[in-house]
N, CA, C and O atoms as a MOPAC input file, in Angstrom:
PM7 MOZYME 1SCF
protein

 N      0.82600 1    -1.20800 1     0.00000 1
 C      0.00000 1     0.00000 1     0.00000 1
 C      0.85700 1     1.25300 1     0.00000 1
 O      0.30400 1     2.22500 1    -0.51600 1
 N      2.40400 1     1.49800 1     0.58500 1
 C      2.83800 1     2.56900 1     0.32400 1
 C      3.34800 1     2.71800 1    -0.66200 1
 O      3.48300 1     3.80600 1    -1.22300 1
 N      3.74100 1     1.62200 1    -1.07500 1
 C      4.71100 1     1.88700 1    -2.48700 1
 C      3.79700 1     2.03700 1    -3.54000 1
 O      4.07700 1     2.85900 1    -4.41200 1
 N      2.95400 1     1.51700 1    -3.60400 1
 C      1.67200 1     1.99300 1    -4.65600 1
 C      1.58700 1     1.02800 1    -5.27300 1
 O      0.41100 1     0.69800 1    -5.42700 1
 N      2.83600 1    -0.12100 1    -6.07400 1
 C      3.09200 1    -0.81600 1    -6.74600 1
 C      3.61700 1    -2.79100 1    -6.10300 1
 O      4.61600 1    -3.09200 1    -5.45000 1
 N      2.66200 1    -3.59900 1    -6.54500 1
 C      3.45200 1    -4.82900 1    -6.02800 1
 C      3.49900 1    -5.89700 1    -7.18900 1
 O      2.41500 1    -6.08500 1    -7.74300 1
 N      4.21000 1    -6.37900 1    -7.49200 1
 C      4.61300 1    -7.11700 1    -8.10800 1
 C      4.60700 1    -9.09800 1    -7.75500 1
 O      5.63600 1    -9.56200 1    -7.26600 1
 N      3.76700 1    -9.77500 1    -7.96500 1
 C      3.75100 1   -11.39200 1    -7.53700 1
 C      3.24700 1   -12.22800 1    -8.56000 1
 O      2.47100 1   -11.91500 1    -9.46300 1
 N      3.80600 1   -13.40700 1    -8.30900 1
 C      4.09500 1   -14.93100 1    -8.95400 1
 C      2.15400 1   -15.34200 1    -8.53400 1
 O      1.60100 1   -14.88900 1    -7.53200 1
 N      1.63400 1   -16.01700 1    -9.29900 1
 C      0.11100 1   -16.57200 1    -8.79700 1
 C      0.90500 1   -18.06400 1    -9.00100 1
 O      1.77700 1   -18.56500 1    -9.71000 1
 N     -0.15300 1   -18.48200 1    -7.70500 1
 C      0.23400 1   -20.00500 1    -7.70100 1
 C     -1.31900 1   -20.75900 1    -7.55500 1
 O     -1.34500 1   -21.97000 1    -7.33800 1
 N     -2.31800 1   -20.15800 1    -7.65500 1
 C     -3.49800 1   -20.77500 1    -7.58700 1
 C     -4.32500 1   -21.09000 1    -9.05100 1
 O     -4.09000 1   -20.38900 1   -10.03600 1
 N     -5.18200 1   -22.06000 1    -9.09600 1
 C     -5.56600 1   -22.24800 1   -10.17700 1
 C     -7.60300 1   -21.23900 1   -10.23500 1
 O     -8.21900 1   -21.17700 1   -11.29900 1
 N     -8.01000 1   -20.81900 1    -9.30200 1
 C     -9.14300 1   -20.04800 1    -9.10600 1
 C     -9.85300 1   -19.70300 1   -10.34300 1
 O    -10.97100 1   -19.96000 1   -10.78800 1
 N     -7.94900 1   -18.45200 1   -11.11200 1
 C     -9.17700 1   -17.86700 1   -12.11900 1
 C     -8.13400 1   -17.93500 1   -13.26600 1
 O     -7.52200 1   -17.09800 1   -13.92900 1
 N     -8.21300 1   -19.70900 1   -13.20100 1
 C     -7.84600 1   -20.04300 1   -14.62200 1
 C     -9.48800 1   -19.60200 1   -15.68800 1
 O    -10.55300 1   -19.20000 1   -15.22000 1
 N     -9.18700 1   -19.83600 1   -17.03700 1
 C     -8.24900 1   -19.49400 1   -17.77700 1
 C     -7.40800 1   -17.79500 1   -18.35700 1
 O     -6.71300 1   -17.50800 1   -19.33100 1
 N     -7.82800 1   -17.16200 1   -17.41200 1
 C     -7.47000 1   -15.33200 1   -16.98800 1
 C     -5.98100 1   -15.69600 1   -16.58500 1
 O     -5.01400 1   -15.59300 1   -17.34000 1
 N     -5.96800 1   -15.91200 1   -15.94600 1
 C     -4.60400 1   -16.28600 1   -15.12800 1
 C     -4.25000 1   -18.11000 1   -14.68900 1
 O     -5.06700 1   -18.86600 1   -14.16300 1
 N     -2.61600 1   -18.51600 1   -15.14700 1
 C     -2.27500 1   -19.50600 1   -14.78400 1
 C     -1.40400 1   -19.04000 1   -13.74500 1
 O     -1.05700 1   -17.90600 1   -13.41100 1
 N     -1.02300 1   -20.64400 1   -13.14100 1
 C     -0.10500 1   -20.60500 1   -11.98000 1
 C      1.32000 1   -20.43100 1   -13.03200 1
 O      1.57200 1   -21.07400 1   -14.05000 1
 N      2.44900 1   -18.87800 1   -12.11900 1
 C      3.44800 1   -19.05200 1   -12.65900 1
 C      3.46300 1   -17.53900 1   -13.28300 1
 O      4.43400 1   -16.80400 1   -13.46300 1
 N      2.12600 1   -17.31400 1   -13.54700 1
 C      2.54800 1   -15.88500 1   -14.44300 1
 C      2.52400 1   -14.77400 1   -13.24500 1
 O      2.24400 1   -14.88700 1   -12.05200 1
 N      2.94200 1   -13.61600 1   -14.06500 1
 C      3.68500 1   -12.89600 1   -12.52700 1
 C      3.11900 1   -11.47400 1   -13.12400 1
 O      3.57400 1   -10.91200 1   -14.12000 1
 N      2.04000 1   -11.01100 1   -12.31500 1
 C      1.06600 1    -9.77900 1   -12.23400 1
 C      1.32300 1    -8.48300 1   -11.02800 1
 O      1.40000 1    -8.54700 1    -9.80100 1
 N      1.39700 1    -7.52100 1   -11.81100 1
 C      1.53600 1    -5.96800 1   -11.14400 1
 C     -0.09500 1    -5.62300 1   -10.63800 1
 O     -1.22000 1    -5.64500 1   -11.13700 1
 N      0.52900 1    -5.30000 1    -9.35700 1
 C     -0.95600 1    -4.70800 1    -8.84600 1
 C     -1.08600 1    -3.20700 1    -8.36600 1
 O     -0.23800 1    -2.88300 1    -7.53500 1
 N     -1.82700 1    -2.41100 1    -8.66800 1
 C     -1.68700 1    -0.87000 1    -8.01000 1
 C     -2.75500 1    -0.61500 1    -6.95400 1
 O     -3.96500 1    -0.66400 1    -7.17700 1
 N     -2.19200 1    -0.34100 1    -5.78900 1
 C     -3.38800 1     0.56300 1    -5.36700 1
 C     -4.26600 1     1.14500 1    -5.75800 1
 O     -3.89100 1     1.84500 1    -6.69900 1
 N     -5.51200 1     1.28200 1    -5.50800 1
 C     -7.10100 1     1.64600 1    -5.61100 1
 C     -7.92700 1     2.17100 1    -4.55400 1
 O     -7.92100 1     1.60600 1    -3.46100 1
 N     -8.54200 1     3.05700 1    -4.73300 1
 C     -9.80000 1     3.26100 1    -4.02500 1
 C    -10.97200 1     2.54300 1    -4.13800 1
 O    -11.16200 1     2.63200 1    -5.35100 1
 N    -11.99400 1     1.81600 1    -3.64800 1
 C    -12.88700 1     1.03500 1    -3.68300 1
 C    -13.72500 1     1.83000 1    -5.10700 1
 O    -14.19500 1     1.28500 1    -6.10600 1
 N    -13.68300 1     3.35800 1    -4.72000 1
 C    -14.60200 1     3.71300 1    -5.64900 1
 C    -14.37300 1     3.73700 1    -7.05100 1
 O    -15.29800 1     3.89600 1    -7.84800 1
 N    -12.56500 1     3.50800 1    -7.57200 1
 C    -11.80700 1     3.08900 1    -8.56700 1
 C    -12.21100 1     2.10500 1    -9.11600 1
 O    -12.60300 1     2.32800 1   -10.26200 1
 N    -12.30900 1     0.76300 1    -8.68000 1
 C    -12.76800 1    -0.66000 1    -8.87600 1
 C    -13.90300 1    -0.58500 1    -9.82100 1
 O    -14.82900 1     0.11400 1    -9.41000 1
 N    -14.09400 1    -1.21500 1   -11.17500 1
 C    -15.37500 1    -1.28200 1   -11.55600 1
 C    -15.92800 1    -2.96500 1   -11.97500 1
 O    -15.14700 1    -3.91600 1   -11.98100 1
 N    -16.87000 1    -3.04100 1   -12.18700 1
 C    -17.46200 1    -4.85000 1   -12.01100 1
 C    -16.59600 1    -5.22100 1   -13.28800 1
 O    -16.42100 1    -4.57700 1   -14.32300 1
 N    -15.97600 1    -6.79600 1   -12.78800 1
 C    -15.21300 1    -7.43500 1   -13.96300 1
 C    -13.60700 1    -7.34000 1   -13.47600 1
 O    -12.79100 1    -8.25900 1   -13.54000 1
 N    -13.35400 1    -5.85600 1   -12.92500 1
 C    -12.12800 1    -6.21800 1   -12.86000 1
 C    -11.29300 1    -7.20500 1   -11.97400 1
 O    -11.97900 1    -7.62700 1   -11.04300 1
 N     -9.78000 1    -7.78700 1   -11.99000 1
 C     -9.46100 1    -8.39500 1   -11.04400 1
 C     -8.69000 1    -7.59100 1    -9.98700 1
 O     -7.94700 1    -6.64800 1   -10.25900 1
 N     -8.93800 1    -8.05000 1    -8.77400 1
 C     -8.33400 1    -7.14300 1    -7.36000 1
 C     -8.02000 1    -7.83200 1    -6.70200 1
 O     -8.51200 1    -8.95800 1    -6.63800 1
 N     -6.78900 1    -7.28300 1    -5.73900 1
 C     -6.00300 1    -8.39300 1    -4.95000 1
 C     -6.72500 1    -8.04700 1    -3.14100 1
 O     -6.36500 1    -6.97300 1    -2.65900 1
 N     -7.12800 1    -8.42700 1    -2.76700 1
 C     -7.95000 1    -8.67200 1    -1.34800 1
 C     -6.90500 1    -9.65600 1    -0.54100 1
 O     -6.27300 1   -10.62900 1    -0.95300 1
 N     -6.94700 1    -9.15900 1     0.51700 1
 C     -6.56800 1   -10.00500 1     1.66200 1
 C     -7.60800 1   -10.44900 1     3.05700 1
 O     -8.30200 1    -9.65200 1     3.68800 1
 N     -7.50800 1   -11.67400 1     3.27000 1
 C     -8.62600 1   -11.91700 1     4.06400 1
 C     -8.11900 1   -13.51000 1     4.89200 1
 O     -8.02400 1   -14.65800 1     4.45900 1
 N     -7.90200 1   -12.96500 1     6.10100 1
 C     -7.01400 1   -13.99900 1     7.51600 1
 C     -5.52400 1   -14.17600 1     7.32800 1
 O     -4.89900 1   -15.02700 1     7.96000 1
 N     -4.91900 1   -13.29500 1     6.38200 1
 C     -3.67800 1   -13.24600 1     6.19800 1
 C     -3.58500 1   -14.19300 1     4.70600 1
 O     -2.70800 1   -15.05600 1     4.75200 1
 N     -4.28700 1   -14.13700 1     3.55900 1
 C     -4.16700 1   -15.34900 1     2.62700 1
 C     -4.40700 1   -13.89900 1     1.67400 1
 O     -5.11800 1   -12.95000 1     2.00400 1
 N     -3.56300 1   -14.03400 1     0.34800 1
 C     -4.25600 1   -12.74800 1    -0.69500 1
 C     -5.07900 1   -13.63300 1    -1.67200 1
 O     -4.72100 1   -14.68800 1    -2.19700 1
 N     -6.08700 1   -13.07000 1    -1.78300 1
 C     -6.68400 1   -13.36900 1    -3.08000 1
 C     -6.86700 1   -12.30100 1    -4.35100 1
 O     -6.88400 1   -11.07000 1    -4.34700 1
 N     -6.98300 1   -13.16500 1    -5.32700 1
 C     -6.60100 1   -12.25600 1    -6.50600 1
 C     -7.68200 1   -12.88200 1    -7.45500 1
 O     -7.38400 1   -13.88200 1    -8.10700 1
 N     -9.13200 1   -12.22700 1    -7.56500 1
 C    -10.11700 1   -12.81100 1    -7.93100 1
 C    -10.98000 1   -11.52800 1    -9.00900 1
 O    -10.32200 1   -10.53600 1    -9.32400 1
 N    -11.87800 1   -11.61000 1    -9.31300 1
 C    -12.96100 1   -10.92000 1   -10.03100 1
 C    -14.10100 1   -10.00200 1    -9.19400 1
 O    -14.94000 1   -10.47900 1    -8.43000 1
 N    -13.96600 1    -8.82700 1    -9.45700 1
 C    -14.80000 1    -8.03900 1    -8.85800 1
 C    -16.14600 1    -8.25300 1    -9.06400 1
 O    -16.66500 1    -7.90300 1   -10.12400 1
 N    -16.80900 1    -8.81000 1    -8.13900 1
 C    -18.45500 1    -9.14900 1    -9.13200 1
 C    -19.54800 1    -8.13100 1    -8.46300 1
 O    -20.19900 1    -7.40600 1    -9.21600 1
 N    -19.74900 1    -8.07800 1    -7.06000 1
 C    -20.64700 1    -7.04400 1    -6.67700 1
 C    -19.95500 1    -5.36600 1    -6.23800 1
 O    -18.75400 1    -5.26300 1    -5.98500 1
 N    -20.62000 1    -4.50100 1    -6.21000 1
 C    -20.41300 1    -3.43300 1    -6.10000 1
 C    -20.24500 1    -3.33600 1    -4.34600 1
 O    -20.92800 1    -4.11300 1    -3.67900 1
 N    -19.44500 1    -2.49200 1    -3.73500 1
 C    -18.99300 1    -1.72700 1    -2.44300 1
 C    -20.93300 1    -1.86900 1    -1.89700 1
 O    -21.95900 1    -1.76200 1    -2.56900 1
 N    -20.73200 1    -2.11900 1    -0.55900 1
 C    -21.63000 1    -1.38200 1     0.20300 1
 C    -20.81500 1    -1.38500 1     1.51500 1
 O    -19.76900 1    -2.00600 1     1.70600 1
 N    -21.50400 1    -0.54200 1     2.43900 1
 C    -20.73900 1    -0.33600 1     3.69300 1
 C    -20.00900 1    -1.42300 1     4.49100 1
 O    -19.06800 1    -1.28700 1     5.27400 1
 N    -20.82000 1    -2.81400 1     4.02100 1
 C    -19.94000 1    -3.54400 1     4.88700 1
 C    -19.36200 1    -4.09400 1     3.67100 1
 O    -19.97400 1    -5.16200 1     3.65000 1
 N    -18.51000 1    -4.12000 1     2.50100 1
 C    -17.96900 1    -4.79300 1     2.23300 1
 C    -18.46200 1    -5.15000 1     0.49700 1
 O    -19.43700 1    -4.67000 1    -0.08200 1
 N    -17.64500 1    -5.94200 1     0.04800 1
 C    -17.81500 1    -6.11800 1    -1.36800 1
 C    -17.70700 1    -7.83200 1    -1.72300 1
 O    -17.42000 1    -8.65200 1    -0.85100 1
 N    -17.95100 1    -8.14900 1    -2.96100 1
 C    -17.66100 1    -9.57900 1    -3.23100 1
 C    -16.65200 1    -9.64100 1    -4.40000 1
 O    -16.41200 1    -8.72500 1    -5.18700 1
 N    -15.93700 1   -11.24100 1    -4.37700 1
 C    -15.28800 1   -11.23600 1    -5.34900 1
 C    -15.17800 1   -13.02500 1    -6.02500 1
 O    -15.83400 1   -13.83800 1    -5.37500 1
 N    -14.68400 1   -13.37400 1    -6.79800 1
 C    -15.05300 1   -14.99200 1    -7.39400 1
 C    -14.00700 1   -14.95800 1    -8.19700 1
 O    -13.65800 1   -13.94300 1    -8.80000 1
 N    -13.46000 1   -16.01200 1    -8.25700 1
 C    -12.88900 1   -16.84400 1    -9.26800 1
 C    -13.51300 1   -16.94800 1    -9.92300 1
 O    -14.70700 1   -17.17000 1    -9.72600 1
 N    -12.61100 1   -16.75400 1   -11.69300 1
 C    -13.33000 1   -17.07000 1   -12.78800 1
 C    -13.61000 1   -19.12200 1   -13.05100 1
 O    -14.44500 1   -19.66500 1   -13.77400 1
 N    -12.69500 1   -19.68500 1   -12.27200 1
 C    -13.34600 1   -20.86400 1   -12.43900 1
 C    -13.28000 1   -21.63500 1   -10.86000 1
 O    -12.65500 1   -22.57400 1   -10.36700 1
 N    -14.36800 1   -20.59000 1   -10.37900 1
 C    -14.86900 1   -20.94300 1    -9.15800 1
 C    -16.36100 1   -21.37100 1    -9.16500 1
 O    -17.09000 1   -20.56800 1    -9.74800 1
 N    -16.91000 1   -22.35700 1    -8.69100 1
 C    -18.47000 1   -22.60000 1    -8.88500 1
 C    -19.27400 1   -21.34500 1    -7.92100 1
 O    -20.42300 1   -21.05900 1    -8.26000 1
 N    -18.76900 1   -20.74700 1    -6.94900 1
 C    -19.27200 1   -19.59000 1    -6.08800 1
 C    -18.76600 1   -18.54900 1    -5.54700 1
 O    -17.54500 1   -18.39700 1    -5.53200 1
 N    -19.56800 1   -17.69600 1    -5.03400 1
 C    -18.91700 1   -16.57600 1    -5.01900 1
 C    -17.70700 1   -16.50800 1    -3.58400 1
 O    -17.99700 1   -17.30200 1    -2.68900 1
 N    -16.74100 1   -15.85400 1    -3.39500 1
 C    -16.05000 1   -15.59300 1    -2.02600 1
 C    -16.87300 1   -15.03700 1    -1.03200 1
 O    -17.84500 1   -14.28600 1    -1.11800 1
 N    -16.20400 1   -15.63600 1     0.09300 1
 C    -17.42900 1   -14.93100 1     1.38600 1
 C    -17.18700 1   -13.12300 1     1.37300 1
 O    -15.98800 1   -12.84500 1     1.40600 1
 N    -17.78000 1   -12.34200 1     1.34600 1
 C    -17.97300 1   -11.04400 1     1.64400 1
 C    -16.68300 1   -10.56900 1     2.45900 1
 O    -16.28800 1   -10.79700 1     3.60200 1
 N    -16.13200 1    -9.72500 1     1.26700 1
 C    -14.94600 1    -8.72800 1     1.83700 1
 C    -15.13000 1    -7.71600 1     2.30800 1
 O    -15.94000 1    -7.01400 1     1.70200 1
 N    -14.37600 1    -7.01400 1     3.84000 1
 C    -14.58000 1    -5.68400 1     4.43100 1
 C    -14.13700 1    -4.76800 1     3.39300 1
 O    -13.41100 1    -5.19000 1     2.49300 1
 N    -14.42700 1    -3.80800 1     3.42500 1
 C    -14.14600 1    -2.38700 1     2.51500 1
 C    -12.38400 1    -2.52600 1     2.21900 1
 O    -11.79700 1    -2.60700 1     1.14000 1
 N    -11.77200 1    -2.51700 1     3.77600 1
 C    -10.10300 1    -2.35100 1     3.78200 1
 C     -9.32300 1    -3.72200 1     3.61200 1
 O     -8.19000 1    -3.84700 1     4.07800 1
 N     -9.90200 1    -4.65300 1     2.99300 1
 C     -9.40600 1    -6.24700 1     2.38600 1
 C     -8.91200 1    -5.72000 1     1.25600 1
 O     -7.79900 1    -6.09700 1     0.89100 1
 N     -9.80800 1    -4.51900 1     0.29800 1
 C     -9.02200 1    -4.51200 1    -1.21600 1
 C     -7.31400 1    -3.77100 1    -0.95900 1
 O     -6.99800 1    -3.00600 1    -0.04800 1
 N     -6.69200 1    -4.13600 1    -1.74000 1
 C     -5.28400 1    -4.09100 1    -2.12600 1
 C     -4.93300 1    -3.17100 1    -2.98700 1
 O     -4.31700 1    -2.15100 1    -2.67900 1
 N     -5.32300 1    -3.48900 1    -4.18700 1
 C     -5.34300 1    -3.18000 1    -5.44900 1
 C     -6.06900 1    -3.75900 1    -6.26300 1
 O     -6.96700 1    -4.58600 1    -6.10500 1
 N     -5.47900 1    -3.11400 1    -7.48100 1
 C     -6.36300 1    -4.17800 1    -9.10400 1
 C     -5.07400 1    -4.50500 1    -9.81200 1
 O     -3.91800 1    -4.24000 1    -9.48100 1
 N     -5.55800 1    -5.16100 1   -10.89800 1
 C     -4.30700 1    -5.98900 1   -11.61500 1
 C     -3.93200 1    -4.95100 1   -12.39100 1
 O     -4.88700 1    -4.22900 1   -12.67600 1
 N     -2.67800 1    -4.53300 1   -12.93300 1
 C     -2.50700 1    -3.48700 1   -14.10000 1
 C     -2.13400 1    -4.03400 1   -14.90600 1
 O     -2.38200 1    -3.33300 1   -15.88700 1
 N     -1.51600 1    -5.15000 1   -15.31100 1
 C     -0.57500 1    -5.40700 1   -16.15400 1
 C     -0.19000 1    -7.12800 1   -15.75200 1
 O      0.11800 1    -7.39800 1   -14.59100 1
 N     -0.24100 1    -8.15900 1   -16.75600 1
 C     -0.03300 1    -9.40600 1   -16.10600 1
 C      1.59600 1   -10.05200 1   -17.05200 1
 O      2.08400 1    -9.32400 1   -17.91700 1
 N      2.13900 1   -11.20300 1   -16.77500 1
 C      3.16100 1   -11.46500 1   -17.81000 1
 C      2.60800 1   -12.80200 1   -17.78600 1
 O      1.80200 1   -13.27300 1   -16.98300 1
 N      3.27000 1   -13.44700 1   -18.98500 1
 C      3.43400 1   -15.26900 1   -18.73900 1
 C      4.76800 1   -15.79200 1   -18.54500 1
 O      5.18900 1   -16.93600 1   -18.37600 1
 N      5.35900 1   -14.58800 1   -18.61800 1
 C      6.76100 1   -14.57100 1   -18.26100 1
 C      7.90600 1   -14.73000 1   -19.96300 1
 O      9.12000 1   -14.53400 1   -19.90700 1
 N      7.26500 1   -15.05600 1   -21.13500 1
 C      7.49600 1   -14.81600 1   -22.58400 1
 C      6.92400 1   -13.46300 1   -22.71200 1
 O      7.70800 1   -12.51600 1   -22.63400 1
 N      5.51700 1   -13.21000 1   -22.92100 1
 C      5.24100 1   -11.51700 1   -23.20300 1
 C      4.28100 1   -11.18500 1   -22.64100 1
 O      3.40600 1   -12.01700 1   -22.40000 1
 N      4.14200 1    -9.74200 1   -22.22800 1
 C      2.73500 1    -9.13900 1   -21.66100 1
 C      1.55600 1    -9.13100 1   -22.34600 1
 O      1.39600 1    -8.71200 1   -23.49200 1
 N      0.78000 1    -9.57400 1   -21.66300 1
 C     -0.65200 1    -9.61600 1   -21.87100 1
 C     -1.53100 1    -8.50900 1   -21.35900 1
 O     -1.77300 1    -8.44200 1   -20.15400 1
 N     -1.91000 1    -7.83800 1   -22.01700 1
 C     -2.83400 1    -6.65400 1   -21.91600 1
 C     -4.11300 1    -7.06700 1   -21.04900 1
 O     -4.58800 1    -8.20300 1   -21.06000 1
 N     -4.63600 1    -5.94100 1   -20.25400 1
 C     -6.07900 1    -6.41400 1   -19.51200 1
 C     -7.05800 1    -6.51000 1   -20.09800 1
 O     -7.20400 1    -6.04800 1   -21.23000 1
 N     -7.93800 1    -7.12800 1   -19.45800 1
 C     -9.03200 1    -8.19000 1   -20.25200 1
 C    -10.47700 1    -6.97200 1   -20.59500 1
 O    -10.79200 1    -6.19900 1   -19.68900 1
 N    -10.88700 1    -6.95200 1   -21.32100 1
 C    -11.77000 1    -6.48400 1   -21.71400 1
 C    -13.02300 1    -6.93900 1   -20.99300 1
 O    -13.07600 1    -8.02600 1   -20.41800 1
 N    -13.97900 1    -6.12400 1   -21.03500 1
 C    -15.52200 1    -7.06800 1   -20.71500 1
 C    -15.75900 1    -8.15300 1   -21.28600 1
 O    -16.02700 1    -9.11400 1   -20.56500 1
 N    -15.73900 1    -8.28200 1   -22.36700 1
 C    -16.28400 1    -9.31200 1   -23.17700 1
 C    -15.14100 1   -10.69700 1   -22.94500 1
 O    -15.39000 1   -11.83000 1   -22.53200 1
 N    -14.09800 1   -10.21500 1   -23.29800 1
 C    -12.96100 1   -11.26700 1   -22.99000 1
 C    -13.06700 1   -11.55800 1   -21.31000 1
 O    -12.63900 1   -12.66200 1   -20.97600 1
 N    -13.42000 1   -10.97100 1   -20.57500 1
 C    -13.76100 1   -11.41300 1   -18.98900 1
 C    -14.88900 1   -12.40800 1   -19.07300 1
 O    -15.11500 1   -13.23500 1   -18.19000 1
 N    -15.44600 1   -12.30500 1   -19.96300 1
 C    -17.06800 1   -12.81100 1   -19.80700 1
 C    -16.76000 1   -14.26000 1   -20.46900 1
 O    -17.42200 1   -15.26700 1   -20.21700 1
 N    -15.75100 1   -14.21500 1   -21.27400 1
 C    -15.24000 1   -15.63000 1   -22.29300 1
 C    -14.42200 1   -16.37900 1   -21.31300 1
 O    -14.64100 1   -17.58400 1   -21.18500 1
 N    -13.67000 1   -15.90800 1   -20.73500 1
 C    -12.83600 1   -16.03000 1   -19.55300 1
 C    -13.97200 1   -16.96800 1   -18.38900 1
 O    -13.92100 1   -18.09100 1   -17.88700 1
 N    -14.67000 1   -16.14500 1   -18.33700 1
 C    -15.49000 1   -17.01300 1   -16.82400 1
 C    -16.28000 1   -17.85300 1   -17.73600 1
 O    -16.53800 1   -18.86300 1   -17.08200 1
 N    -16.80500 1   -17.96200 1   -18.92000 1
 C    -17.65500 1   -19.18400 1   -19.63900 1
 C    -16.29900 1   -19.99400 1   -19.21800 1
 O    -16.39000 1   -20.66600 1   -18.19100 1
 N    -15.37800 1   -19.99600 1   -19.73000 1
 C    -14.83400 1   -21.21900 1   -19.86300 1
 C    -14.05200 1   -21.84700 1   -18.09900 1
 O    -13.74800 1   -22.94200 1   -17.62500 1
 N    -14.02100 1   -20.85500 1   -17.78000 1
 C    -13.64000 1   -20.79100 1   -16.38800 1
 C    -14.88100 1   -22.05900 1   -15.70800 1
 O    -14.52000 1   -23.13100 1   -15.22200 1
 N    -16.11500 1   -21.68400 1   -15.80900 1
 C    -16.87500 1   -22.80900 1   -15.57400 1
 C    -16.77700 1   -24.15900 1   -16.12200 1
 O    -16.98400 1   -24.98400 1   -15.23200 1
 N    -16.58500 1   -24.58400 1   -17.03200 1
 C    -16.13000 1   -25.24700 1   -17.99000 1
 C    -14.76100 1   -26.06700 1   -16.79400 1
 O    -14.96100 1   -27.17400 1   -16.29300 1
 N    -13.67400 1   -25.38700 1   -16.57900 1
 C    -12.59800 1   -26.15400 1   -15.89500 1
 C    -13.35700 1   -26.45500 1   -14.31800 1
 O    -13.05700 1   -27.13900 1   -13.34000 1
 N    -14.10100 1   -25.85800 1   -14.55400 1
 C    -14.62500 1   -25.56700 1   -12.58000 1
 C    -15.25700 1   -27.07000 1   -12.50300 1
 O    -15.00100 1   -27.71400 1   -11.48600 1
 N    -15.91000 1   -27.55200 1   -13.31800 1
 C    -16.87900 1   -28.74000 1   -13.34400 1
 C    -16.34600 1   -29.75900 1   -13.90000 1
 O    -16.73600 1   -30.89400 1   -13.62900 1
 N    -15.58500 1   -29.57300 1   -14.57600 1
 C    -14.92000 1   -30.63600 1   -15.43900 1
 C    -12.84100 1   -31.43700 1   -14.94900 1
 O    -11.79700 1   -31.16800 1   -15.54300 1
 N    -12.94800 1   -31.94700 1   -14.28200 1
 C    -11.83800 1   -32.09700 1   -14.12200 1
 C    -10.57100 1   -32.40900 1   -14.79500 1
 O     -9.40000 1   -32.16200 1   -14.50800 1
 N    -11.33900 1   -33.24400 1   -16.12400 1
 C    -10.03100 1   -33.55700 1   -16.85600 1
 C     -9.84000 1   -32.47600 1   -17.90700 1
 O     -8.87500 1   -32.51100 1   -18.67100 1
 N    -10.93600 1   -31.32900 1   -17.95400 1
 C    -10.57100 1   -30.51400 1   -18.76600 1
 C     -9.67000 1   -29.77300 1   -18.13000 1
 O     -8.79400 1   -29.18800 1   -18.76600 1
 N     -9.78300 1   -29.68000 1   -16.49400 1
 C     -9.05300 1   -28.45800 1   -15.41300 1
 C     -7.17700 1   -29.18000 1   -16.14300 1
 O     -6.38700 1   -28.54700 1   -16.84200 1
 N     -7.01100 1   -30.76200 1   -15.57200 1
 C     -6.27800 1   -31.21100 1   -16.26100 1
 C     -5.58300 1   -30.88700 1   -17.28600 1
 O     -4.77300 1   -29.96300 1   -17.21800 1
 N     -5.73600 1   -31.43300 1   -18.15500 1
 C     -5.79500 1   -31.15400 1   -19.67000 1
 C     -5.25400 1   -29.69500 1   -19.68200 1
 O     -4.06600 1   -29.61700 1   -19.99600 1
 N     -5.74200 1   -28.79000 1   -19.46700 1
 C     -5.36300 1   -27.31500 1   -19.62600 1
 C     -4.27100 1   -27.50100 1   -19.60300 1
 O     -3.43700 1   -27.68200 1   -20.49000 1
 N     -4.18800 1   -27.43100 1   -17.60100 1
 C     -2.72800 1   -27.58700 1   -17.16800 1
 C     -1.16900 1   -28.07800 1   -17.72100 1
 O     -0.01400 1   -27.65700 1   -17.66100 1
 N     -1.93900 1   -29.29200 1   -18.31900 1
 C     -0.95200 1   -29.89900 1   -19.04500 1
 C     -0.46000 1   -29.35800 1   -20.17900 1
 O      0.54400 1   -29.79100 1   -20.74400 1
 N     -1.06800 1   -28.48700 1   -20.52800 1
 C     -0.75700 1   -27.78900 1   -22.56200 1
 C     -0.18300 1   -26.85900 1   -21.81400 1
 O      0.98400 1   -26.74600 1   -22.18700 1
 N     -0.54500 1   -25.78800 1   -20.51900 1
 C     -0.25900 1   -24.77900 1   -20.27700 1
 C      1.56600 1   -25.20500 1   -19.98700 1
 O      2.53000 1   -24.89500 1   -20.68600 1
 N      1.53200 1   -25.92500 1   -18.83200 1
 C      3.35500 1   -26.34500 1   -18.78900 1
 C      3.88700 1   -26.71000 1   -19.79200 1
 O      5.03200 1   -26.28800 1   -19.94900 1
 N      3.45500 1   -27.39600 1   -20.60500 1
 C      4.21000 1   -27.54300 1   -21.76800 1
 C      4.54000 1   -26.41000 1   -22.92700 1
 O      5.33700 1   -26.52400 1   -23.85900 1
 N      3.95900 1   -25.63400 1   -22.70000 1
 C      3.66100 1   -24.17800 1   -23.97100 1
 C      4.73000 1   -23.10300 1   -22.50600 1
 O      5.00000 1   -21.95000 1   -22.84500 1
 N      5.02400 1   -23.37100 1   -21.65000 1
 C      5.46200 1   -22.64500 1   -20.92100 1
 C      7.02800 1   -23.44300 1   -20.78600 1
 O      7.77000 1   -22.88800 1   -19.97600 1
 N      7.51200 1   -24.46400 1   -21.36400 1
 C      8.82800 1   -24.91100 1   -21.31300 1
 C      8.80700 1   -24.80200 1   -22.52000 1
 O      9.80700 1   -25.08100 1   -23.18200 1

């Protein structure tokens, strides 16, 4: 939060296919009222960060957020859980620009898709390490 800027490795599979484990995303500080629906934001909540999809809007107590290939939503974040938002992600070959609405929305179709399906969650994984060596 002071430096404005953080820089980290994701190691979770949540909000595949937006993000794999391995690629390494810049986050900036935000004001809640900055945040708009769709984007991804880094929240902290019992000392664990999450780095998920903005889905409901701020109210006084708090906001929500989901994995794009999560079957439900995260339990309800306090106002001072958000972190930041994503600015900028790598795969560690080249930068990938932020996701559009529509490409968010393709993103969580298929995100469901790995959420239910295991050997597809699989399967991904497997093309993804290999396209990444």
């Amino acid at each position: 939060r002071r430096a404005g800027h953080l820089r980290l490795c994701v190691h979770g599979e949540s909000m595949l296919p937006t993000l794999w484990p391995g690629d390494v995303v810049e986050i900036a500080t935000c004001s809640m009222e900055d945040v708009r629906s769709a984007e991804i934001v880094l929240a902290e909540r019992e000392g664990r960060f999450f780095l998920h999809r903005f889905i409901a809007p701020c109210t006084p107590n708090g906001f929500r957020l989901r994995g794009d290939s999560m079957s439900a939503c995260d339990p309800q974040y306090p106002p001072e859980a958000l972190l930041g938002r994503l600015v900028r992600r790598t795969d560690g070959r080249r930068r990938l620009s932020s996701a559009t609405p529509l490409r968010a929305s393709l993103s969580r179709a298929l995100g469901v898709l790995l959420c239910h399906c295991g050997v597809a969650r699989r399967l991904a994984l497997k093309l993804q390490s290999h396209r990444r060596a």
